[in-house]
C-alpha positions in Angstrom: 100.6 41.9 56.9 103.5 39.8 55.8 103.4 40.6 52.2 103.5 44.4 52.3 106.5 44.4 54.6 108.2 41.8 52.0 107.5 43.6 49.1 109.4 46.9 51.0 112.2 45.0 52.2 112.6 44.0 47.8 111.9 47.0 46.8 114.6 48.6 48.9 117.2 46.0 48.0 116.5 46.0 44.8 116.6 49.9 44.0 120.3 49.5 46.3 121.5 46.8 44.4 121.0 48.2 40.9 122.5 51.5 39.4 120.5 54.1 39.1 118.9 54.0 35.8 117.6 50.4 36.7 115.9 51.0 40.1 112.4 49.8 40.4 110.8 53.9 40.9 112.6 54.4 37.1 109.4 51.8 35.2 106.9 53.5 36.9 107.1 57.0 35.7 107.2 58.2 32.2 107.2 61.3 30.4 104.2 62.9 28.5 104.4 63.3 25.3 102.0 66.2 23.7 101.0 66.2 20.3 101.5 69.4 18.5 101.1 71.1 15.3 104.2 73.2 14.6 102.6 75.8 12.3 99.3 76.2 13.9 99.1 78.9 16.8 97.9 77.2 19.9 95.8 78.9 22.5 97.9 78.8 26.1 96.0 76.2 28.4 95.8 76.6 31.9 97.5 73.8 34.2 96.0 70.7 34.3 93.5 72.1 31.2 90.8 73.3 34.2 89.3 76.5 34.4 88.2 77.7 37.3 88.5 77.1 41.0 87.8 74.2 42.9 84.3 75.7 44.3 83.3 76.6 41.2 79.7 75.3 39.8 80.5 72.5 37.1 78.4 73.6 34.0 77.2 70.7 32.1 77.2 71.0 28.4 74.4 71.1 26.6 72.7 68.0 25.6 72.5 67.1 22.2 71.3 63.7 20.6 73.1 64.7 17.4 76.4 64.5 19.1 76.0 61.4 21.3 74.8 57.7 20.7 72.0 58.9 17.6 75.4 60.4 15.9 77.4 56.9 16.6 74.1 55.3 15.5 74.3 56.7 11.9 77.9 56.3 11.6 77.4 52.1 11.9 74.4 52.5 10.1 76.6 53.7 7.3 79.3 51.8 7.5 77.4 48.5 7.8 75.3 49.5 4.5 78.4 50.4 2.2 79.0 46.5 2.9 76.5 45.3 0.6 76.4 48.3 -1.8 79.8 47.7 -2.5 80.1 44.4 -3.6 76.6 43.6 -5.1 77.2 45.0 -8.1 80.4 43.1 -8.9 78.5 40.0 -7.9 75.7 40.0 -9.7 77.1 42.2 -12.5 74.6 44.0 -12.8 75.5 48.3 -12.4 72.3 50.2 -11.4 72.4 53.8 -11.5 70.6 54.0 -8.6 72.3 52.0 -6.1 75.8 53.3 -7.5 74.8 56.9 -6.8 73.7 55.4 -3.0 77.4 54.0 -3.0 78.7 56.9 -4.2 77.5 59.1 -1.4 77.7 56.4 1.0 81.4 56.3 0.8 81.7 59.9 0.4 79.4 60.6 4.1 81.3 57.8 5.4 84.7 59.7 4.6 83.1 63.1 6.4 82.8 61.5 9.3 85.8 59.9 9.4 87.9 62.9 8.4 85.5 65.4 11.0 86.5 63.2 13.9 90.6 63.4 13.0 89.6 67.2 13.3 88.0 67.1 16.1 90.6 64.6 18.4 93.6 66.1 16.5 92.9 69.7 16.0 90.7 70.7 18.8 88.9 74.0 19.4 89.9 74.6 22.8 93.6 74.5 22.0 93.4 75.5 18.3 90.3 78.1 18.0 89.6 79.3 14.3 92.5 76.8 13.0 89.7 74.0 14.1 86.6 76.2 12.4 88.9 76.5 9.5 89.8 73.0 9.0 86.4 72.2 9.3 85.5 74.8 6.8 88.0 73.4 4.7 86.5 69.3 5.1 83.0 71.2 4.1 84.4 72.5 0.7 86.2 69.7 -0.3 83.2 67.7 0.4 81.4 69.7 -1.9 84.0 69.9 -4.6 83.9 66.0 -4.0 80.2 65.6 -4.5 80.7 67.7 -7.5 83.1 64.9 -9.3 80.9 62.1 -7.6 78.1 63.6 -9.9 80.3 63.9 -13.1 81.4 60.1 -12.7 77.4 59.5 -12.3 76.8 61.4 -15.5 79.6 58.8 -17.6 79.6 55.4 -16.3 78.9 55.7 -12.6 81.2 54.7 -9.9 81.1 50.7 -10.1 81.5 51.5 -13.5 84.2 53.2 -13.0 85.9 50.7 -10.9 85.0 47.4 -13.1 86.6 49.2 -16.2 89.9 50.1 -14.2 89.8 46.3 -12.7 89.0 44.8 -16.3 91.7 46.9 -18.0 89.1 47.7 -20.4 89.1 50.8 -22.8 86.3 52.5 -24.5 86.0 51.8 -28.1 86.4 54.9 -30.0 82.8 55.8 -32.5 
């Protein structure tokens, strides 16, 4: 009982004692700080972003294994195997067309996901609409466009290949 009462009687001499700018009630509250695209058109949010009333019936989203721990699954999975495929080759030495194509598109799924969930947390739907379907559309074709070049560095000297001969500082002999 003795605390509360002490903590008051600081509190109150402390917020009388300093100016203004320093009182206690100043540290506690802070300002929030939105993050906005400039040049994409937001859609207007309702307070507090709920729709509805309070006696509303919640509606659960659907459930879908894909977007929950299987998705978060596959994502380590990934990123744990790009690990090995990545420096095996410049251990042993040896540059397997195989495994560098795995590495290849390894690093090119891991680099989806990564850049689909800065879309999605930076650039959601509900505030953005078809500026998120677009940027997603756009991540889609320059995966593609991506996979395309992936395929022509398979074609020459493949991807560790690629990367020993820029380390080395090696040039192809001309025939």
């Amino acid at each position: 009982m003795l605390v509360p009462i002490l903590s008051r009687q600081i509190k109150s001499t402390l917020n009388k004692s300093l100016p203004k700018s320093l009182s206690c009630s100043q540290f506690h509250t802070s300002t929030t700080k939105n993050f906005d695209i400039p040049f994409l058109k937001q859609i207007p949010q309702p307070p507090g972003y709920i729709i509805g009333t309070v006696n509303d019936a919640y509606i659960s989203p659907h459930a879908s294994k894909t977007h929950g721990s299987l998705h978060w699954t596959v994502e380590r999975i990934i990123a744990i195997g790009l690990v090995p495929l990545a420096t095996v080759p410049f251990i042993t030495g040896s540059f397997a067309p195989v495994l560098d194509s795995i590495l290849a598109t390894s690093v090119l799924a891991h680099s989806w996901i990564g850049f689909q969930a800065c879309i999605i947390d930076y650039i959601p739907k509900r505030v953005y609409g078809k500026q998120h379907d677009y940027a997603m559309y756009l991540l889609s074709l320059g995966t593609l466009i991506a996979s395309y070049g992936i395929y022509l560095i398979e074609k020459d000297v493949g991807l560790t290949g690629l990367i020993a001969k820029i380390w080395t500082g090696k040039k192809e002999e001309e025939k």
